[in-house]
C-alpha positions as CSV (number, residue, x, y, z in Angstrom):
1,X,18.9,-10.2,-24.7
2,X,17.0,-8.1,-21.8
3,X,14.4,-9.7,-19.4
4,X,11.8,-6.7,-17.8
5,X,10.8,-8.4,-14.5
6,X,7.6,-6.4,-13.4
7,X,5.0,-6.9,-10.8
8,X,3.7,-4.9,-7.6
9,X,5.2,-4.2,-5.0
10,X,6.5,-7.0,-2.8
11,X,6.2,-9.8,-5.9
12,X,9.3,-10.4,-5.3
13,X,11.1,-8.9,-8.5
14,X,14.1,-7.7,-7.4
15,X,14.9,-11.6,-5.9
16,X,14.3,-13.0,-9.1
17,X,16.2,-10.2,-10.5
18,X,19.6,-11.5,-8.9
19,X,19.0,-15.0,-9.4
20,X,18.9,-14.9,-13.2
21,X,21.2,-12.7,-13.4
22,X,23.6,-14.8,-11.7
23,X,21.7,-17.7,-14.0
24,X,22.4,-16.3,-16.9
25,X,25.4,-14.4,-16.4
26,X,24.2,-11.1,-17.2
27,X,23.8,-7.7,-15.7
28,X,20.9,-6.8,-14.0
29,X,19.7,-3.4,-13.2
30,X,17.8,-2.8,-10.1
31,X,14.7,0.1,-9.0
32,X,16.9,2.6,-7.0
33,X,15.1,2.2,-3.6
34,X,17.9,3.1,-1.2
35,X,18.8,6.0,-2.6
36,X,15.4,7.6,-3.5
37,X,14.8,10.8,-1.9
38,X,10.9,11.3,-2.1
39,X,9.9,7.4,-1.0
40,X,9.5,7.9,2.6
41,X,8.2,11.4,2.2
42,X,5.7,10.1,-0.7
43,X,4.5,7.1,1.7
44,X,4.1,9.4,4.8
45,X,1.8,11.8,2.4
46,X,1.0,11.2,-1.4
47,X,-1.1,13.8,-2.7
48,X,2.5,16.1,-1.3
49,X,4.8,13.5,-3.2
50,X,3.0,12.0,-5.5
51,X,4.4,14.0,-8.9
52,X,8.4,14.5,-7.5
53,X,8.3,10.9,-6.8
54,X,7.3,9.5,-10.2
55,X,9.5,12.2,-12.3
56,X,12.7,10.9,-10.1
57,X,11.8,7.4,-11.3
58,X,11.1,8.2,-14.8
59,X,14.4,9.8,-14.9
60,X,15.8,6.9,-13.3
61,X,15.0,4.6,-15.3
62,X,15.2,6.9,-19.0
63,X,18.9,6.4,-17.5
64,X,18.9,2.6,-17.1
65,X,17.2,2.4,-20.8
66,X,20.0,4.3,-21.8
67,X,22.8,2.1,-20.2
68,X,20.9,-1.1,-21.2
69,X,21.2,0.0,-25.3
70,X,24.9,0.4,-24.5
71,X,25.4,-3.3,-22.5
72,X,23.1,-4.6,-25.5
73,X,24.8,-3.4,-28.7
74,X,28.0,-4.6,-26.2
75,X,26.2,-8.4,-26.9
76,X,25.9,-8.4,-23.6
77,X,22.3,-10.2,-21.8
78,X,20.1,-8.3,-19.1
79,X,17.9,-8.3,-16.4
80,X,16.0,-5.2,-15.2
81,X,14.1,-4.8,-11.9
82,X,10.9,-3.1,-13.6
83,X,10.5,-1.0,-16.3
84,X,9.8,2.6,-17.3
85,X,6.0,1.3,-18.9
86,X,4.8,0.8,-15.2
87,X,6.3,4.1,-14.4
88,X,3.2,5.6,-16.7
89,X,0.6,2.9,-17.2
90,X,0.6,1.5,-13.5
91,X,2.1,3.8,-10.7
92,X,1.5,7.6,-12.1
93,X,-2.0,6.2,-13.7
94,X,-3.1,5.0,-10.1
95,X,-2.3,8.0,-8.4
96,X,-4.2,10.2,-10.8
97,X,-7.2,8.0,-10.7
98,X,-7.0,8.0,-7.1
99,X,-6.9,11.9,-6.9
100,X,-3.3,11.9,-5.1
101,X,-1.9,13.3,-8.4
102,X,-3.5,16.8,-9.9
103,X,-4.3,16.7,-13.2
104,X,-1.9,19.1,-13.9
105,X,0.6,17.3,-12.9
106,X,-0.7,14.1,-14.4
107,X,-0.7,15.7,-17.7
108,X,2.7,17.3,-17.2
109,X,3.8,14.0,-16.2
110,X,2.4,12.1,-19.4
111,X,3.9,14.6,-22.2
112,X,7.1,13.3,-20.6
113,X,6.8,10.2,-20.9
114,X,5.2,10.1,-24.4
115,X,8.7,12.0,-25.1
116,X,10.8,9.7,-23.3
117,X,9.5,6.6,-24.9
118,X,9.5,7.1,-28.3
119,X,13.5,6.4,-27.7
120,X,12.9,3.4,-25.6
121,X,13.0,-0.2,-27.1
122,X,10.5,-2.9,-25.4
123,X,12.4,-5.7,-23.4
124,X,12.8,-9.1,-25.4
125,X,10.6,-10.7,-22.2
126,X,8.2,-8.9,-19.8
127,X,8.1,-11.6,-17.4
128,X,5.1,-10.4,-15.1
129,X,5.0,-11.7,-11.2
130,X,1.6,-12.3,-10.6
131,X,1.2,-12.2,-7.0
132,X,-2.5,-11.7,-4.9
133,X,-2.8,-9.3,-2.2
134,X,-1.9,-12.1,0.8
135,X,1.4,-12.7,-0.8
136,X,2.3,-8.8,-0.9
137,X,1.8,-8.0,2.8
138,X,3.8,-11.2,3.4
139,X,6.6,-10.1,1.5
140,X,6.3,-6.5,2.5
141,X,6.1,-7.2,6.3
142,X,9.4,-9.9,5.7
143,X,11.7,-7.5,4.3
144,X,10.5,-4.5,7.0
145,X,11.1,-1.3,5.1
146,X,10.6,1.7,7.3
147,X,9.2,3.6,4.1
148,X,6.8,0.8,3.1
149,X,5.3,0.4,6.9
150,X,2.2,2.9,5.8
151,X,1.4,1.3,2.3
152,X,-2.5,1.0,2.6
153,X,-3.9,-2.4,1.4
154,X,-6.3,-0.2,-0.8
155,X,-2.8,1.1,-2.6
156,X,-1.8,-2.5,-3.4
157,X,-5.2,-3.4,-4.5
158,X,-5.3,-0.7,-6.9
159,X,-1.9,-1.3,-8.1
160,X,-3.3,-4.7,-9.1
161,X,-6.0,-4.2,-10.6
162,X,-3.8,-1.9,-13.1
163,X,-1.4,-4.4,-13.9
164,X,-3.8,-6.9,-14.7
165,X,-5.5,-3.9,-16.8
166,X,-1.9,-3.4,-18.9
167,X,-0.9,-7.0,-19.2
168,X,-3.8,-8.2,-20.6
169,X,-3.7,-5.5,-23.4
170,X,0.3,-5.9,-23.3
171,X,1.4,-5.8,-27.5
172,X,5.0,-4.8,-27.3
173,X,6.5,-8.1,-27.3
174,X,6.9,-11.7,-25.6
175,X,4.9,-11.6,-22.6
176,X,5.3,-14.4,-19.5
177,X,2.8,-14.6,-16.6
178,X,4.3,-16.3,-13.8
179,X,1.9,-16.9,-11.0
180,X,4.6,-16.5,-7.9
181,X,1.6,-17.4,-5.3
182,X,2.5,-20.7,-4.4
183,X,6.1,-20.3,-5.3
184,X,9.2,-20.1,-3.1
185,X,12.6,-19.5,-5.3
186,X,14.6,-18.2,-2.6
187,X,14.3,-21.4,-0.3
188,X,13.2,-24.0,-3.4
189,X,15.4,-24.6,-6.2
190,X,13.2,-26.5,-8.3
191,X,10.5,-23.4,-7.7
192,X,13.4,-21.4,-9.6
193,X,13.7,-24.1,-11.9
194,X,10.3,-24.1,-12.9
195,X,11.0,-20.2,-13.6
196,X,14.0,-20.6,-15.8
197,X,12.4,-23.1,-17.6
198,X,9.1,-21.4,-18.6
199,X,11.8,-17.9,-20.0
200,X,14.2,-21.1,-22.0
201,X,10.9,-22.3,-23.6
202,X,9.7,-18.6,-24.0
203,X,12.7,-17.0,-25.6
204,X,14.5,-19.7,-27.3
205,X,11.3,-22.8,-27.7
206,X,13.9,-24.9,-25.1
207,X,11.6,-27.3,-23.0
């Protein structure tokens, strides 16, 4: 089984990621943040960054596709901290449209993909954190990443607007929308309950 947690940037993903992992027992595969040589430099000037930054996360996660197939055909369950899809359709899309990416690159960056994911196999659950703006720059400004102190509100806005764009036109499997506004699963148990509850009745009809 493998659960694609996606949503925009300070939904609180990788949180949920670790908590049903630990749920569930399974592995979960995280974005590679810490280690990401262009995020600082992409944040401190796009249009320079923009096309390095989303080819070292389309490799990145190519690579946890690959790894996930493996824990799979091992019968083993996963979680993944987004997915290669919002690579293309949300992060790379925005940045074209918003002129930080050349078309070009953009172009360059889409035959890629298109040969990337014809070996890629949709999750069993996209489980989408839908979060509005507020409850972004809350998160954002709790966790206090040096990289993410110059995200422009504009950037988030637009980020949104694309998700809502792909989910709503989202055919590749089960799809869950889980509003995380008013929700608190790190303090609240039964907020986290609520979660598990809505996947169990999603994947296996448990209520």
């Amino acid at each position: 089984m493998h659960i694609a947690i996606v949503g925009n940037i300070g939904a609180g993903k990788t949180t949920l990621a670790n908590k049903l992992a630990h749920h569930f027992n399974w592995e979960v595969f995280l974005e590679d943040v810490d280690h990401n040589p262009y995020l600082k430099d992409f944040y401190d000037d796009m249009p320079r960054w923009a096309f390095h930054l989303q080819v070292y996360f389309l490799n990145s996660r190519f690579r946890q596709v690959q790894r996930i197939k493996e824990l799979q055909r091992a019968g083993k369950g996963v979680i993944q901290d987004r997915t290669i899809y919002e690579d293309a359709h949300i992060f790379a899309a925005n940045l074209h449209e918003s002129r930080l990416m050349t078309e070009r690159d953009y172009q360059n960056y889409c035959n890629l993909f298109e040969s990337m994911i014809s070996m890629v196999d949709a999750p069993d659950l996209l489980l989408y954190l839908k979060a509005d703006l507020p409850k972004l720059i809350q998160q954002i400004e709790k966790r206090n990443r040096d990289y993410e102190n110059n995200i422009k509100i504009e950037y988030l806005k637009n980020l949104n607007e694309h998700y809502e764009k792909w989910i709503s036109g989202y055919k590749n499997g089960k799809l869950l929308v889980i509003d995380v506004n008013n929700l608190d699963y790190v303090h609240n148990p039964e907020d986290l309950g609520i979660v598990i509850e809505r996947i169990n009745s999603t994947l296996f009809g448990l209520f």
